[in-house]
C-alpha positions in Angstrom: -19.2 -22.7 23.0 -21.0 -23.3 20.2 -21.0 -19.8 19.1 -17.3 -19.3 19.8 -17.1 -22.5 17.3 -19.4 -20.3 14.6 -17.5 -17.1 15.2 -14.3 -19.0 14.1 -16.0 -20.7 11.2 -16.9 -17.0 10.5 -13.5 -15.8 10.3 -12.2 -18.7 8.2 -15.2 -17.4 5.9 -15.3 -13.7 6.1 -11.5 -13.5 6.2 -10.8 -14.1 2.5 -13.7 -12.3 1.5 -12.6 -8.9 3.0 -9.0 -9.4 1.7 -10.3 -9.5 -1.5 -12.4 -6.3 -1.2 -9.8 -4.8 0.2 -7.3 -5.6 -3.1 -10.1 -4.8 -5.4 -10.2 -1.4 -3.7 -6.9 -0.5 -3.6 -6.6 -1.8 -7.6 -9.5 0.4 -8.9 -8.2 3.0 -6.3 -5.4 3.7 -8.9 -7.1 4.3 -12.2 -9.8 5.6 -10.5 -11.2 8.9 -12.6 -8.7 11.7 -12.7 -11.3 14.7 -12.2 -8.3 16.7 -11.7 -6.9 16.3 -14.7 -10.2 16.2 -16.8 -10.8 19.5 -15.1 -7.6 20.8 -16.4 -8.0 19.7 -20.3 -11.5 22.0 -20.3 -11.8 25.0 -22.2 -11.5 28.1 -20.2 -14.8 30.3 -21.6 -15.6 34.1 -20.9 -18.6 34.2 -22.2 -21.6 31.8 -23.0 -22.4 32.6 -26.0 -18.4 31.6 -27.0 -19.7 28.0 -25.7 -21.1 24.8 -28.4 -23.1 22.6 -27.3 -21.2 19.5 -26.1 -17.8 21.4 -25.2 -16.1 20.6 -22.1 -15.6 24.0 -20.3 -15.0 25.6 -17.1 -16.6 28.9 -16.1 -15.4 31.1 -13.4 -17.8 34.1 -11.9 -19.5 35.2 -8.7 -21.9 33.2 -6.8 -24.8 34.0 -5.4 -23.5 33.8 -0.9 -27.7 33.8 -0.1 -28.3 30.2 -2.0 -30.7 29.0 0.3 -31.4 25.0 0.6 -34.8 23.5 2.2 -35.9 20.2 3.3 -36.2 18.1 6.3 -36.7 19.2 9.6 -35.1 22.9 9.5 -36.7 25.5 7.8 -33.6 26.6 5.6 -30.3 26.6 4.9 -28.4 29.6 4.3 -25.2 29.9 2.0 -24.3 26.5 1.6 -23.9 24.2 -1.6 -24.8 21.3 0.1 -26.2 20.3 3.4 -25.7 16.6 5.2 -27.9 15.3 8.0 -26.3 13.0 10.5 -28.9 11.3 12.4 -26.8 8.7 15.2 -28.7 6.8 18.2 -27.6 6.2 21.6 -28.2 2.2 22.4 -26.2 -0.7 23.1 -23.2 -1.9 21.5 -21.9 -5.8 21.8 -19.1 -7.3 21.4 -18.0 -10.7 21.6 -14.6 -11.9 21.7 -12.5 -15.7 20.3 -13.3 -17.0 23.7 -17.2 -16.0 23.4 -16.8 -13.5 26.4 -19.1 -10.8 26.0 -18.7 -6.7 26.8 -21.7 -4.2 26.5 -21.6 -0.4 26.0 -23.4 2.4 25.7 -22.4 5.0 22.3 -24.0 6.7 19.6 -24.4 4.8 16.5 -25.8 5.5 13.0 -28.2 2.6 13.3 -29.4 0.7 16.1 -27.6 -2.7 16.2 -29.5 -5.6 16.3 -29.2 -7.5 19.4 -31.2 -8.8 22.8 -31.3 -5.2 24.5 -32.0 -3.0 21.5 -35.0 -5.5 20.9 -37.8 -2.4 22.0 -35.7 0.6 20.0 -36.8 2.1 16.9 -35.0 5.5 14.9 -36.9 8.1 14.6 -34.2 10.5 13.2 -32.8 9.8 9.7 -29.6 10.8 7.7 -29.8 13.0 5.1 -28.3 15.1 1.8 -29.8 18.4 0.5 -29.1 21.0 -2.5 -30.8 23.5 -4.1 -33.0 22.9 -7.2 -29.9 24.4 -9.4 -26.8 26.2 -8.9 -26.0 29.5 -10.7 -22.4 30.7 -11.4 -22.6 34.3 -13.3 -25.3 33.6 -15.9 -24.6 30.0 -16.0 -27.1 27.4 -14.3 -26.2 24.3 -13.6 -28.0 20.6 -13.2 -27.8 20.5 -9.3 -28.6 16.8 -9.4 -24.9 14.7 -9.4 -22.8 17.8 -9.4 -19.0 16.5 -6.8 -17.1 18.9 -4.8 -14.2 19.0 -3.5 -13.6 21.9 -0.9 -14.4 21.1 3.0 -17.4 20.8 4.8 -18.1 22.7 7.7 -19.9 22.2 11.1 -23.3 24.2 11.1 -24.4 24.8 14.9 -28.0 23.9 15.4 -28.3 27.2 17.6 -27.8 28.7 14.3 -31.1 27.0 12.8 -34.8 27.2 12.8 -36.9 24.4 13.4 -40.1 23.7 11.5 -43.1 23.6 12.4 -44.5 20.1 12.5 -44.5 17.1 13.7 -41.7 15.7 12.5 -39.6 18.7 14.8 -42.0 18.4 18.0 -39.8 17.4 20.6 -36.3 18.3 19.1 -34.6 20.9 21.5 -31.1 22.1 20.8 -28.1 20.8 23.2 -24.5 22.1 22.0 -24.2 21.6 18.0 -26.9 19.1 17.9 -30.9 18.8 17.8 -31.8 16.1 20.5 -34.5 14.0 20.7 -34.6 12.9 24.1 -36.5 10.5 25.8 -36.3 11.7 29.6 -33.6 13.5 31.8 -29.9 13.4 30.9 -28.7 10.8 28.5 -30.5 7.5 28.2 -30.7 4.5 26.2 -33.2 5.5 23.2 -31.9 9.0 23.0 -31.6 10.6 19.0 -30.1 13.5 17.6 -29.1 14.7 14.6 -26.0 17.4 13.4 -25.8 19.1 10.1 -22.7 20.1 8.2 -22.3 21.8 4.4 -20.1 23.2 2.1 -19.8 26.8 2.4 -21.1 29.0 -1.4 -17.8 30.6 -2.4 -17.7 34.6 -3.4 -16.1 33.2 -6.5 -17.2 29.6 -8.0 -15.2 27.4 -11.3 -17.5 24.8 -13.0 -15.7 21.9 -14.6 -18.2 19.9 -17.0 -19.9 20.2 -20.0 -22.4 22.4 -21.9 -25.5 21.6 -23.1 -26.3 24.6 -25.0 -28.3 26.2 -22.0 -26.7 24.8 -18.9 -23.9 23.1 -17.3 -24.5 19.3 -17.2 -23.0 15.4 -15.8 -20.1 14.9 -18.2 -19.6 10.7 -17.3 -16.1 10.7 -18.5 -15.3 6.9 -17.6 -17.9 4.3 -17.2 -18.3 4.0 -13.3 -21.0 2.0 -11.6 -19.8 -1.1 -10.3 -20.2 -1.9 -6.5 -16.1 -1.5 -6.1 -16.6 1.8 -7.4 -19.1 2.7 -5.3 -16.7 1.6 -2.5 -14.3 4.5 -3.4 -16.5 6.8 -3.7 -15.4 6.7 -8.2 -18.3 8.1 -9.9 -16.4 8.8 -13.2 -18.2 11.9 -13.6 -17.0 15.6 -14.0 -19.4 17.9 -13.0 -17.8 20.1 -10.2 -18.2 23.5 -8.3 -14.6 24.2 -6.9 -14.4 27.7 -5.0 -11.9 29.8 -6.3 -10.5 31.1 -9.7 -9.8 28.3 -12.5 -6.2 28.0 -11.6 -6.9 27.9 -7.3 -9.5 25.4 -8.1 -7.2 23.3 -9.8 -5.1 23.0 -7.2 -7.6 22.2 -4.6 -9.0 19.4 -7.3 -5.5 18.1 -7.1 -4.8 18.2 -3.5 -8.3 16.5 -2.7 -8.0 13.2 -5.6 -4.3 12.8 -3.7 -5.6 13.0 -0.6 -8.8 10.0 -1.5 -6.2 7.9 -2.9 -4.3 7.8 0.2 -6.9 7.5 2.5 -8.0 4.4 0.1 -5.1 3.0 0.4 -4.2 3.5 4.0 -7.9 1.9 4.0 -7.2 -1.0 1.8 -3.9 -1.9 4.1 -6.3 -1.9 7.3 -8.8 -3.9 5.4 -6.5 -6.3 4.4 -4.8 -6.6 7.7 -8.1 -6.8 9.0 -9.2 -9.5 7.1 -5.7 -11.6 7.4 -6.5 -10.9 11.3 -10.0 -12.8 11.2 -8.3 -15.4 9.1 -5.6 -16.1 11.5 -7.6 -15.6 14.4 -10.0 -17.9 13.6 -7.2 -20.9 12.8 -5.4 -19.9 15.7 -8.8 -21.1 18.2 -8.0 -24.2 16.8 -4.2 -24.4 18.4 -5.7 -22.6 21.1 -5.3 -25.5 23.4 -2.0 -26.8 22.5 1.3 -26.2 25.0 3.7 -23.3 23.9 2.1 -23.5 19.9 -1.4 -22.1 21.2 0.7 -19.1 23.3 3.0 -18.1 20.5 0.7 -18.2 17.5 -2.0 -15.6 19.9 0.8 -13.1 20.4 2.6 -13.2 16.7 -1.1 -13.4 14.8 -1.1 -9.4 15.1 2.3 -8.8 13.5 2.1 -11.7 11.4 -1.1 -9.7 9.7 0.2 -6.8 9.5 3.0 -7.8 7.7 1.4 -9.4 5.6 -1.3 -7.1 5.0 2.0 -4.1 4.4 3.2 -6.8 1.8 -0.3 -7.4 0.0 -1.2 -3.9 -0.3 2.2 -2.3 -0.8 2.5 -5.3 -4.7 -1.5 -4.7 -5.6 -0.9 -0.6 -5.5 2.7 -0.9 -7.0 1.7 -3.3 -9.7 -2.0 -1.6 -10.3 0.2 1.6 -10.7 2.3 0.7 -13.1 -0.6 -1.2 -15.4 -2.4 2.1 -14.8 0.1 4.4 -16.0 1.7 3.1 -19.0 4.2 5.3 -19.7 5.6 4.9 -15.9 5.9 1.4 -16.8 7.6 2.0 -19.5 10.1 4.4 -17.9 10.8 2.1 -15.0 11.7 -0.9 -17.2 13.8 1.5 -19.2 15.5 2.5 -16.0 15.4 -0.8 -15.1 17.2 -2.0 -18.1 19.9 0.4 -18.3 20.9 -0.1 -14.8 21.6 -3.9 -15.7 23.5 -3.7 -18.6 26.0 -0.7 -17.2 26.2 -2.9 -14.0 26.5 -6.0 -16.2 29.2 -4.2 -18.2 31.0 -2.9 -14.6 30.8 -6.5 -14.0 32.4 -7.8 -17.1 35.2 -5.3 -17.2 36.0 -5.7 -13.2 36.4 -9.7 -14.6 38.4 -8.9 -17.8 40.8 -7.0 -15.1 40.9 -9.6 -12.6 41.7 -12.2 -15.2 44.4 -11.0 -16.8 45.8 -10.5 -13.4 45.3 -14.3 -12.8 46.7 -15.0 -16.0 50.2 -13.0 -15.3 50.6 -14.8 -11.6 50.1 -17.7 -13.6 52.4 -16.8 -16.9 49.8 -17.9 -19.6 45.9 -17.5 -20.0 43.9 -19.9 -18.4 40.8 -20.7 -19.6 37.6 -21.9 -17.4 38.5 -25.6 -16.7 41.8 -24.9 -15.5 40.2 -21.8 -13.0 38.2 -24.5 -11.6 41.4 -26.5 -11.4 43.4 -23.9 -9.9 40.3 -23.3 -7.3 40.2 -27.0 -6.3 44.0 -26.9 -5.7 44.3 -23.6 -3.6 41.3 -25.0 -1.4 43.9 -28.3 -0.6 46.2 -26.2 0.3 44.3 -24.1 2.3 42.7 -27.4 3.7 46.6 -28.6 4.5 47.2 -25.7 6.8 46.7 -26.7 9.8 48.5 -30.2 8.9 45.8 -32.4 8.5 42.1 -32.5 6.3 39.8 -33.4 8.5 36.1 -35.4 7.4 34.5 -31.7 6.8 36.5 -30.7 4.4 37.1 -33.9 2.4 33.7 -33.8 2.4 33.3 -30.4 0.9 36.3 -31.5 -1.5 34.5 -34.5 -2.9 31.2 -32.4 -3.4 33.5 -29.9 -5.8 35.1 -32.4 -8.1 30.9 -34.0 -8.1 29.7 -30.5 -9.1 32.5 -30.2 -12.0 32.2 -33.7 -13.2 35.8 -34.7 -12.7 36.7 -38.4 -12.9 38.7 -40.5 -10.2 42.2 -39.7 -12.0 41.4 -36.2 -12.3 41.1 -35.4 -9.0 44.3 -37.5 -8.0 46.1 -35.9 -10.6 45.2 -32.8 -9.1 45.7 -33.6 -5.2 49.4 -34.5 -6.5 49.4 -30.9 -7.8 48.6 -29.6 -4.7 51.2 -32.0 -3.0 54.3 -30.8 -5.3 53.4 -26.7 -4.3 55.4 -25.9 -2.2 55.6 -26.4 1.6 52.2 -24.8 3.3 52.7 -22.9 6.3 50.6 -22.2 9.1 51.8 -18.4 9.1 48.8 -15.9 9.2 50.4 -14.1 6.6 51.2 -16.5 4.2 47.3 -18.0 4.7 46.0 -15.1 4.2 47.9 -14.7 0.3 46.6 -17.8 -0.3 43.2 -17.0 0.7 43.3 -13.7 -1.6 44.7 -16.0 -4.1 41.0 -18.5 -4.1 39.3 -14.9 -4.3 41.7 -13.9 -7.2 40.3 -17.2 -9.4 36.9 -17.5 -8.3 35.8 -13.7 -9.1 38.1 -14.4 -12.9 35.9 -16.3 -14.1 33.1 -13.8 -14.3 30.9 -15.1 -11.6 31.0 -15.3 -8.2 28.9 -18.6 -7.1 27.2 -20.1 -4.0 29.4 -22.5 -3.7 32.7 -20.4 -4.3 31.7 -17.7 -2.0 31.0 -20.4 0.8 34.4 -21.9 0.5 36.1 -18.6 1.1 33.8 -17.7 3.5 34.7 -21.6 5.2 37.9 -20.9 4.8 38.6 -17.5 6.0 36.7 -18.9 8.9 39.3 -21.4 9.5 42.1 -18.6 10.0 39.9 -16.4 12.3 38.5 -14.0 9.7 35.2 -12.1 10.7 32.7 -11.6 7.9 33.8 -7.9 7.9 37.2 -9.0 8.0 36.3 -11.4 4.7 34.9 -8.0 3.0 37.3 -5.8 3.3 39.5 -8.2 1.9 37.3 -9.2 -0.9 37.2 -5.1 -1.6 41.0 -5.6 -1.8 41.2 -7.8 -4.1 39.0 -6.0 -6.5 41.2 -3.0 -6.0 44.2 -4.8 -7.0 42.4 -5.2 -10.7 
């Protein structure tokens, strides 16, 4: 129990901190470096000795398909830019859940994870990166050290590699795409391998970066470093090898920095989901225990966290957007503005018309007061229809004349108004001009308020309207202007 109890505590903890991460990710996420762009503002060169020192270029020529990279337990690498080891172990995996019940299974991990029955493993095998001293494109070399691509990596078979000699290889046999390292028969506990994949040398390579006078060197375009950075994998750097001619590369430059922004955001939603998930979680042990609250608040914490984690993620990448790219901003607040003023002027005209319709019903032009006085008298007589005003709608009465200010005598002398109309009938037809009428001198005044709109919408409840009923009549109304 008491590590159910810390496991909560965790959550409550842990929670925030990964909802943060996650927010910080998905804001760097959208200014990160633009090596696409950067790529495309470099000076196409022919010839090195048309290069200055210092000058952004890109260079396009033949590569060398025999580059061969060394290190770690295979003799060589054939025709590959770069080579990664993946070294994964197969122990025990734990999990516990809220109620501290606890499930173990066997998988291959990167690491061996630290608990009770891993105690006596230890890895052997480790992960890995390899490249070659230096990369050669035609006559240009170039700084192997930091240089980013972009084109995929590809599976290389361990059938298709030779072991060293050594002892760091004795005992490594090869078992489908992988090197094993077994400890017995079959698949047990304690059991290592490792896989390899690269990115294959193109026939034709583009550099992106800059000259040095000899060679092609790290050009660190934006200051990058931070652990957030890190994170997203935002080195600020161009200094790529992109397969192709200049203008193929640039399009698989573009289609790859797309591609890592979404899959940092789609990552940032999880992790903030994620982290709303241990939050809630972790609260929701604590109603555990509680009749129908306990029951409702396990099954809605899922949906509740997602939601919430859609609504997080979807304002930081909006907002981090816009700060990001200026001139978007600008643009959308342009758009933004001109929609509201032509529907502000829509608006204003629709009015103008629907006033001086009011005004020729009523033979003169009214100003606001006596639209609110004409209001207050069609809703008694719509209130008189069916013979009586009940305790509702004196109620709703009283609350207009409070919300205009009118004194005792005002609203008597306007009740006598509505008493000297003439006779109200209870005929559909003649409620329903009246009701178009209260439409008529609430949308003249220019604005349609809460409390206008909910007395038609009371009222054309009275006489059996349905809401679409109430629209299409509203739509009428406007039409008549």
């Amino acid at each position: 129990m008491a590590g159910s109890r810390d496991k909560k505590v965790d959550g409550v903890l842990l929670g925030p901190i990964v909802i943060c991460i996650a927010i910080a990710a998905m804001w760097k996420n959208e200014g990160r470096f633009d090596y696409h762009l950067a790529a495309k503002a470099t000076d196409p060169i022919a010839e090195l000795a048309a290069a200055e020192e210092g000058q952004l270029v890109s260079y396009t020529e033949a590569m060398d398909r025999e580059l061969p990279i060394t290190g770690g337990y295979v003799e060589s690498f054939m025709g590959y830019l770069i080579v990664k080891r993946s070294a994964e172990i197969y122990c025990w995996d734990r999990k516990e859940n809220d109620e501290g019940h606890v499930t173990w299974r066997k998988k291959w991990m990167g690491s061996v994870q630290s608990n009770s029955r891993n105690r006596r493993l230890s890895q052997r095998l480790s992960s890995e990166e390899f490249r070659p001293p230096a990369y050669q494109i035609g006559k240009l070399a170039i700084q192997a050290s930091a240089v980013e691509f972009v084109d995929d990596y590809t599976t290389i078979a361990a059938s298709l590699l030779r072991l060293k000699s050594g002892e760091k290889s004795k005992n490594l046999a090869v078992r489908e795409r992988y090197f094993y390292l077994s400890k017995g028969a079959g698949q047990l506990i304690g059991d290592e391998r490792i896989s390899f994949s690269g990115v294959p040398v193109p026939p034709t390579g583009t550099y992106f970066g800059q000259y040095d006078g000899t060679r092609g060197v790290p050009h660190q375009a934006v200051a990058r470093g931070g652990f957030i950075d890190g994170l997203i994998s935002d080195s600020g750097v161009l200094h790529h090898i992109v397969g192709g001619e200049r203008d193929v590369a640039l399009v698989a430059m573009k289609t790859h920095i797309t591609l890592l922004k979404w899959k940092f955001r789609i990552s940032g939603f999880v992790g903030t989901s994620f982290g709303f998930l241990m939050l809630f979680s972790s609260l929701v042990g604590f109603l555990y225990h509680l009749p129908v609250i306990g029951y409702v608040a396990q099954k809605s914490v899922f949906i509740l966290s997602v939601s919430l984690g859609l609504i997080v993620s979807s304002i930081t990448i909006g907002v981090s957007y816009m700060v990001n790219h200026p001139v978007v901003l600008l643009l959308s607040l342009f758009a933004f503005v001109a929609a509201f003023l032509l529907l502000r002027n829509k608006s204003f005209a629709s009015q103008q018309r629907m006033k001086e319709l009011v005004d020729c019903h009523v033979g003169h032009s009214v100003n606001a007061e006596e639209l609110s006085e004409l209001q207050f008298v069609q809703l008694l007589r719509l209130a008189k229809v069916d013979k009586n005003i009940d305790i509702e709608e004196r109620k709703y009465l009283k609350k207009w004349a409070k919300r205009h200010r009118w004194s005792k005598e005002k609203v008597t002398e306007l009740v006598k108004r509505a008493n000297h109309s003439e006779q109200v009938s209870s005929a559909s037809g003649h409620s329903g001009e009246q009701l178009r009428s209260l439409i008529r001198l609430a949308l003249a005044d220019g604005e349609l308020h809460r409390y206008e709109f909910n007395a038609i919408n009371d009222a054309a409840r009275q006489f059996g309207y349905s809401s679409s009923d109430l629209a299409k009549t509203i739509r009428e109304v406007r039409a008549e202007a």
